[in-house]
C-alpha positions, 0 to 999 in steps of 0.5 A: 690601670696606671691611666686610672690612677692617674686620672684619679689623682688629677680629679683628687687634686681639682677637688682639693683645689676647690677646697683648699688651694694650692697652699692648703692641699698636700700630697698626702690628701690627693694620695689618700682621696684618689687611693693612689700609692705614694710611689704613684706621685713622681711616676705620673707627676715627675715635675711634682706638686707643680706638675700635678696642679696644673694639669689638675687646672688644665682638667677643669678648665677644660671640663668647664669650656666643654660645658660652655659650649653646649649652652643654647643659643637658639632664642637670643643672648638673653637666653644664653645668659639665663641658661650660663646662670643655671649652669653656674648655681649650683658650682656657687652653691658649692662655693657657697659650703666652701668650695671654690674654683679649681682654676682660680684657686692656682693663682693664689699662694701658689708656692715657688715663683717659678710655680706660680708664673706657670700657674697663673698662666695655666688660669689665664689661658682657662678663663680666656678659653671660657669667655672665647666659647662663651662669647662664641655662644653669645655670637651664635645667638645673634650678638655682634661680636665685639659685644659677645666678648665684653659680655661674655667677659663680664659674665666669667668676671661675674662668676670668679667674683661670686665665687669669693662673695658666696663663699664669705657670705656662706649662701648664694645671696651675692650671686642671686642679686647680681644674677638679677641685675645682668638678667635685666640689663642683658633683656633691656640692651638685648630685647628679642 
């Protein structure tokens, strides 16, 4: 029981963080979300807000790289490519309605500056964990691996950055149009 209230308020505070960031979201949101006790936030979370934060990022982090990793890589780059796409439409749709990236979301606003070293570092070790399995994807269909890494840091470069233009625009037009236009670079370079 004590694992699942945990695990709710860790999955509580991922969607919080899409929402509202770091800044924005309180432990009052995340109790009544994961329908946790208040005495609940030390007893799982002794280091507090921080603590809960960046596992919460952790969690996510990891969720997305596990999603990474089952990406085909049986008919060329091109095809990883179009099926990272697919993957992340529907997290832009979501962006999109005013969601977010959980991870991104701690390096902004984070709070203390402590805090903020610690969780920026947390989205670092994220997002280079993300463009590591990507690119190992990219390698596995057939790139080299220098331009598996750049390509793979272009696409999560791509990603965080629709994340931002979605959400201000409130539609998925900014990704559409740079999903075509790496789509068509990635088939010029990267024919089968």
């Amino acid at each position: 029981m004590a694992r699942e209230t945990r695990e709710r308020m860790i999955e509580a505070t991922v969607t919080a963080l899409q929402h509202r960031g770091v800044a924005g979201m309180s432990f009052t949101d995340i109790l009544a979300s994961s329908g946790a006790a208040r005495g609940a936030i030390y007893h799982h979370f002794p280091g507090g807000k921080a603590q809960l934060v960046a596992e919460a990022a952790e969690r996510n982090g990891c969720e997305v790289r596990a999603r990474l990793a089952a990406l085909p890589v049986d008919d060329g780059p091109p095809e990883v490519v179009e099926a990272f796409l697919e993957l992340v439409r529907p997290v832009l749709a979501a962006s999109a309605a005013g969601g977010g990236c959980a991870v991104a979301a701690v390096t902004v606003g984070a709070g203390a500056e402590a805090d903020d070293t610690m969780l920026r570092r947390v989205a670092s070790t994220a997002f280079t964990s993300w463009m590591d399995q990507l690119a190992e994807r990219l390698t596995a269909a057939g790139l080299g691996s220098d331009a598996a890494r750049d390509l793979a840091a272009t696409l999560i470069t791509l990603l965080q950055g629709a994340h931002v233009l979605c959400r201000a625009a409130g539609d998925l037009e900014p990704f559409e149009q740079v999903a075509r236009t790496v789509k068509s670079l990635v088939a010029h370079r990267y024919p089968d």
